[in-house]
C-alpha positions in Angstrom: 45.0 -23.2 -42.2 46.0 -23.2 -45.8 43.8 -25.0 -47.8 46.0 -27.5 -51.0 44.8 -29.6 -53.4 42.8 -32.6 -52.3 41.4 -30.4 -49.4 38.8 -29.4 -51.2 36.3 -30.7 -54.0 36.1 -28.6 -57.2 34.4 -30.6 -59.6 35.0 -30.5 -63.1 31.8 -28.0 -63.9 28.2 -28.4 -64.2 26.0 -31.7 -64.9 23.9 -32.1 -68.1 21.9 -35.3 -69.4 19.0 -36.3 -72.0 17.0 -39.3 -72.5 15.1 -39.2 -76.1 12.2 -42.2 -77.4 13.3 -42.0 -80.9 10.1 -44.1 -81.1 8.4 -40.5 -80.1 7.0 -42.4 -77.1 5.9 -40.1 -74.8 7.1 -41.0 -70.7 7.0 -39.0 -67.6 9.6 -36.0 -66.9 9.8 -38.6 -63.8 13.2 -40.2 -65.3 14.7 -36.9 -65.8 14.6 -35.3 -62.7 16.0 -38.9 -61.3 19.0 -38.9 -63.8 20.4 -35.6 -62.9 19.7 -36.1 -59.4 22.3 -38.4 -58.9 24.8 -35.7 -60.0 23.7 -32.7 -57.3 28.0 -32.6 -56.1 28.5 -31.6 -59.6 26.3 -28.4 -59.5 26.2 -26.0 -56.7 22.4 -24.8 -56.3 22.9 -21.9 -58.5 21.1 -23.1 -61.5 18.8 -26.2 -62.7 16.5 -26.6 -65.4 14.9 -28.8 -68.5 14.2 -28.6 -71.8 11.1 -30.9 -72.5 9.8 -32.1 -76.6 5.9 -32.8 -76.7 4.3 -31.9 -73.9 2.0 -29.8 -75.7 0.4 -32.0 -78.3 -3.0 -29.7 -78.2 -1.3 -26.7 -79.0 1.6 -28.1 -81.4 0.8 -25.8 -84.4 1.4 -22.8 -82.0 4.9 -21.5 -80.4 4.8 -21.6 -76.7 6.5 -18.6 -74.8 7.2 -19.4 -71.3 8.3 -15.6 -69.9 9.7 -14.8 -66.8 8.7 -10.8 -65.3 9.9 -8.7 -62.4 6.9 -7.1 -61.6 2.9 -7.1 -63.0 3.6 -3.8 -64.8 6.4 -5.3 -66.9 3.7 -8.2 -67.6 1.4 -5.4 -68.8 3.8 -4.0 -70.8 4.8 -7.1 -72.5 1.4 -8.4 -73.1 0.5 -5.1 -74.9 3.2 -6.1 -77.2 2.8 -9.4 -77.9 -0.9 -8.5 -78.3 -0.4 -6.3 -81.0 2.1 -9.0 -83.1 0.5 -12.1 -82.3 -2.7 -13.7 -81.9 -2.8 -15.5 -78.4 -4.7 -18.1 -78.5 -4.2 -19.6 -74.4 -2.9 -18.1 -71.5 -1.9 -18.5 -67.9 0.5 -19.2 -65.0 3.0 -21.9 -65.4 2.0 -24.4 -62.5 4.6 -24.6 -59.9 5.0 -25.8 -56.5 5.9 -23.9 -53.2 9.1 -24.9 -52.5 11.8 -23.8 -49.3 14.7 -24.7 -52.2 13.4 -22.4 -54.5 13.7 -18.9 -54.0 12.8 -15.2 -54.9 11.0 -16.6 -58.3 9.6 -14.0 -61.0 6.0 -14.1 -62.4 6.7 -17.6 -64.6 3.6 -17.2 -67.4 3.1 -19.0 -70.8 1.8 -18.2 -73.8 0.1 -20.2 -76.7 0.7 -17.5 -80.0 1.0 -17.3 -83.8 1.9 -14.3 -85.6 -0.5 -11.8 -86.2 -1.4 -12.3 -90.2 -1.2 -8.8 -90.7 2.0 -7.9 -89.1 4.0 -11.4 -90.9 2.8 -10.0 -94.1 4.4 -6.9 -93.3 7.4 -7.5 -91.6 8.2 -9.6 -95.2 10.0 -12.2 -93.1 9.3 -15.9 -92.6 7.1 -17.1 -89.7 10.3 -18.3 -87.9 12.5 -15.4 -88.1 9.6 -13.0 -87.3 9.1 -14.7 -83.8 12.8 -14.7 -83.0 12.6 -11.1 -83.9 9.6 -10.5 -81.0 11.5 -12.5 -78.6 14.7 -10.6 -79.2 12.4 -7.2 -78.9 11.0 -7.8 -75.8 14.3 -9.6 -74.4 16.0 -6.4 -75.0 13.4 -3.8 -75.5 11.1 -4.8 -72.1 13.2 -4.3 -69.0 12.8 -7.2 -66.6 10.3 -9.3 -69.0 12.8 -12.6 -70.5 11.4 -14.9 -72.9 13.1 -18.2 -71.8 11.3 -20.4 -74.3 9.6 -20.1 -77.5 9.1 -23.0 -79.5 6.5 -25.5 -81.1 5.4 -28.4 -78.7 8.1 -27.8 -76.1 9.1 -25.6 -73.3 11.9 -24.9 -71.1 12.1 -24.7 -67.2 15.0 -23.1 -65.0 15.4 -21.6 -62.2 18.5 -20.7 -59.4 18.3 -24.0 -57.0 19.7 -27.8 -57.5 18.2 -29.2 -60.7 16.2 -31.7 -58.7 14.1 -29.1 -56.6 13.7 -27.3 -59.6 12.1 -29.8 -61.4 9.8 -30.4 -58.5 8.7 -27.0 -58.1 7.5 -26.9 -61.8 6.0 -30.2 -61.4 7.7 -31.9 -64.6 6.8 -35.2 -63.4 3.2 -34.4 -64.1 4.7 -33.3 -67.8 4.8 -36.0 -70.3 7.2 -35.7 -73.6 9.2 -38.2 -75.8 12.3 -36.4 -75.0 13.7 -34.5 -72.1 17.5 -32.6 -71.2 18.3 -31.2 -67.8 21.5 -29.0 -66.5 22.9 -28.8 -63.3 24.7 -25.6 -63.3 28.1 -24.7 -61.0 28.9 -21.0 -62.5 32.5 -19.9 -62.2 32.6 -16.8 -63.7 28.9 -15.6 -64.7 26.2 -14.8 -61.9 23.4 -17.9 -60.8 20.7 -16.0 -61.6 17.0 -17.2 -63.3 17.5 -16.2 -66.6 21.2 -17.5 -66.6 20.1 -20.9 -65.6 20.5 -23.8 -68.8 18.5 -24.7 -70.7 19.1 -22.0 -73.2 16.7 -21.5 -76.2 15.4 -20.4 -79.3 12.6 -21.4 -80.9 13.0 -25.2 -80.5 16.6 -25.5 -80.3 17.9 -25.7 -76.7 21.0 -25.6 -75.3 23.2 -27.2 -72.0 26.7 -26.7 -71.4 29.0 -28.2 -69.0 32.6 -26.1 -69.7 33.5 -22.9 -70.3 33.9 -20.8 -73.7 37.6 -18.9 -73.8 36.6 -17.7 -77.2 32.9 -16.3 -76.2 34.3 -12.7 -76.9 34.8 -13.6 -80.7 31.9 -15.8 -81.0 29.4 -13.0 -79.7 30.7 -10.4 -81.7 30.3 -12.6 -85.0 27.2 -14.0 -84.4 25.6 -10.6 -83.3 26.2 -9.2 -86.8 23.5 -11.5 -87.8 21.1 -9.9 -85.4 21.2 -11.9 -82.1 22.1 -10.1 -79.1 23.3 -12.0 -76.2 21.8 -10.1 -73.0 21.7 -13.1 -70.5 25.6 -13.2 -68.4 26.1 -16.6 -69.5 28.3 -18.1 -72.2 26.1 -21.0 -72.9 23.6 -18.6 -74.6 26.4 -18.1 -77.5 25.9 -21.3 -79.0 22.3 -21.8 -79.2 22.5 -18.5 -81.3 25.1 -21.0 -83.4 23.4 -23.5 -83.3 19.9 -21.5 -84.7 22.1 -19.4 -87.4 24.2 -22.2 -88.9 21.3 -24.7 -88.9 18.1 -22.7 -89.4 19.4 -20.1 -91.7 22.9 -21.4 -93.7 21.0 -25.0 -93.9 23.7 -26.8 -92.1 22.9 -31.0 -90.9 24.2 -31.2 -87.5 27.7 -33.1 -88.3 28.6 -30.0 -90.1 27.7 -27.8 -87.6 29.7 -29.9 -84.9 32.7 -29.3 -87.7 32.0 -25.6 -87.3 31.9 -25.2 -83.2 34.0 -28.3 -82.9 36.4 -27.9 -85.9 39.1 -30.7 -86.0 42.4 -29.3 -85.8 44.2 -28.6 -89.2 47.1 -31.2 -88.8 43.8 -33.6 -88.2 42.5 -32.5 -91.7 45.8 -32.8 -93.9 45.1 -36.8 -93.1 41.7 -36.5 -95.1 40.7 -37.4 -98.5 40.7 -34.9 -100.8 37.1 -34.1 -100.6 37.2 -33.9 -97.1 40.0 -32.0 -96.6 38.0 -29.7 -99.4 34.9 -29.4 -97.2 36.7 -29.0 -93.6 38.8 -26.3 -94.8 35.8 -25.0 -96.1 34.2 -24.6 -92.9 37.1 -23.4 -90.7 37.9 -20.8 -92.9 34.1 -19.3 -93.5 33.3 -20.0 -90.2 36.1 -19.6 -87.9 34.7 -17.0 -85.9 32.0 -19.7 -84.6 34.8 -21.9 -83.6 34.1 -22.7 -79.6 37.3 -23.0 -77.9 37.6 -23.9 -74.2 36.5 -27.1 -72.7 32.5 -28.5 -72.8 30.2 -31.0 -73.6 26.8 -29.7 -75.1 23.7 -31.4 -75.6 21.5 -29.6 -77.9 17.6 -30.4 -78.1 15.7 -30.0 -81.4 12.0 -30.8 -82.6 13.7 -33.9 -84.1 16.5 -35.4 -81.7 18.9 -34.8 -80.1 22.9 -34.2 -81.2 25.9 -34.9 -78.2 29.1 -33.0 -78.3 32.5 -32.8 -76.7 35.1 -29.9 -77.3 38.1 -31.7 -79.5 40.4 -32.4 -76.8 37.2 -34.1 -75.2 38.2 -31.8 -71.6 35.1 -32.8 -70.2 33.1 -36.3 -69.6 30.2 -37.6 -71.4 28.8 -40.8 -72.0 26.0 -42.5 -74.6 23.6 -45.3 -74.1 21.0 -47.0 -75.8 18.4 -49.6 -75.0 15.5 -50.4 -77.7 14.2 -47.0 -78.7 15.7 -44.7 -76.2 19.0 -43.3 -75.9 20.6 -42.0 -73.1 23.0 -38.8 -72.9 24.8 -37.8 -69.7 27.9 -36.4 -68.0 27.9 -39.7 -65.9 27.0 -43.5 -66.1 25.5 -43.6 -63.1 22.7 -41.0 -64.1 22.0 -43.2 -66.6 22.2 -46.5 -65.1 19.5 -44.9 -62.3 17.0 -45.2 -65.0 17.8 -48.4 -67.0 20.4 -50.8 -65.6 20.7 -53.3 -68.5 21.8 -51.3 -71.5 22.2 -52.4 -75.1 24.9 -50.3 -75.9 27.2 -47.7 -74.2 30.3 -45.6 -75.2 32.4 -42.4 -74.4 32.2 -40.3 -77.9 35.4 -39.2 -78.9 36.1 -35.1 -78.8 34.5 -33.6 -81.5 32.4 -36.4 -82.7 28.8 -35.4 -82.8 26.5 -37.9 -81.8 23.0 -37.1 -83.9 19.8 -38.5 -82.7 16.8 -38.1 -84.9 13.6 -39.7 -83.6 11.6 -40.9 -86.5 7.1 -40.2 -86.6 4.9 -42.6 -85.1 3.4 -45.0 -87.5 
């Protein structure tokens, strides 16, 4: 039998959603795991995971690495570095729960660390750019050791299984943070495997993607002449290297960045003032390597908020709610209106309108 179109389901890509308190309200990982749930047809069990902001108010002044390892020599190995550049303050295995879903899973560990004083002082680099150095050494240097999360008073968790299971076998519901993200991955052209699973991270910027990247080929080589090195088999990773560089070190607010990876087209820009034709053409013309071509929708996760983004011809769904101090991100309006049925407000952004969240400190 010849299969046609209509005989089978290929839906359009992965699943991705976010709830933030901009309150900084702290509520269970409960609500995530329920949101994405409700969109397990969109993923195929080949990836899940969360990105999760304040879980770890006791150890907030220190950066958390969450590593996966192959074997308890690589562990060794990497713990003998991280030893000698950092000072580790806590320890341990990352709880999880024995699940049949879940399968052939690494040695999951985290680490509670600051930079050893000595070795900052003489690396003559900032505390920030000195840990995404580290992570970068033992992602490349330490066969079979991955550093999958690294920053202050967060942590990501992923896995290869539906997004739902994997939340249950880290036990996020027992996790409590004022803002969560979660991915529900369906690879078509990159392996499922652990450390290609979203979210993807640096420091506390964290990255899902539902799309593809036609232009990952020029983005990666760009982006690894400042130093990153994309190791993982997965587009996604691309743009939270982006997102770290144009924010973290060029200074950019997140609506410029969005004019960066999402750049309106140029016949778009000839209709703008003259000041903002001066300051778009800026961009695309310094920047057009980081241009992201190719269809997606991208939530990315900071300490501060959250910012919502659709590729310019807006090739793949997303929808935005609010109601009192939380907003709601997701790929459909039913994985929102799971958690919260009456809404204040909901919309469809337009493609390449950044939505920026920031949640404000607790008074």
């Amino acid at each position: 039998m010849t299969l046609r179109e209509g005989d089978i389901r290929i839906p359009s890509g992965c699943a991705v959603s976010g709830i933030i308190d901009k309150s900084r309200k702290r509520f269970s990982g409960e609500e995530i795991i329920k949101s994405i749930a409700v969109m397990r047809e969109r993923g195929n069990g080949l990836g899940g995971g969360f990105a999760a902001y304040g879980i770890y108010p006791e150890y907030k002044d220190y950066y958390a690495f969450h590593i996966f390892y192959d074997n308890p020599e690589i562990k060794k190995q990497c713990e003998l570095f991280m030893d000698e550049h950092f000072d580790i303050i806590n320890l341990s295995k990352i709880p999880t729960k024995k699940m049949s879903e879940i399968k052939d899973e690494p040695l999951i560990w985290r680490y509670f660390v600051t930079p050893h004083p000595t070795k900052l002082k003489a690396s003559q680099l900032d505390e920030r750019e000195f840990v995404v150095k580290s992570v970068f050494k033992i992602n490349t240097g330490i066969k079979g050791a991955y550093v999958f999360s690294s920053g202050k008073n967060m942590g990501v968790f992923k896995a290869v299984g539906h997004p739902e299971d994997v939340g249950r076998f880290y036990k996020l519901e027992e996790y409590e943070g004022h803002c969560f993200t979660a991915h529900g991955r369906y690879p078509t052209n990159t392996p499922g495997w652990w450390g290609g699973a979203h979210p993807f991270a640096l420091l506390d910027y964290s990255v899902i993607h539902n799309g593809e990247i036609s232009s990952y080929d020029a983005n990666r080589r760009c982006i690894e002449m400042y130093g990153y090195k994309c190791t993982l088999q997965t587009d996604t990773e691309v743009i939270t290297y982006i997102v770290d560089y144009l924010h973290r070190k060029k200074g950019l607010d997140f609506k410029e960045i969005a004019s960066v990876i999402a750049a309106p087209f140029w016949k778009t820009i000839e209709n703008y003032s003259e000041d903002e034709k001066k300051k778009a053409e800026y961009f695309r013309n310094v920047f057009a390597s980081l241009l992201i071509t190719g269809p997606f929708s991208i939530i990315v996760g900071y300490q501060d908020g959250l910012v919502a983004l659709n590729d310019r011809l807006k090739l793949r769904p997303m929808v935005v709610a609010e109601k009192g101090s939380r907003v709601y991100i997701a790929s459909e309006e039913a994985a929102v209106r799971i958690i919260e049925e009456d809404l204040d407000h909901i919309w469809a952004p337009r493609g390449g309108e950044a939505v920026v969240i920031k949640a404000w400190e607790d008074k």
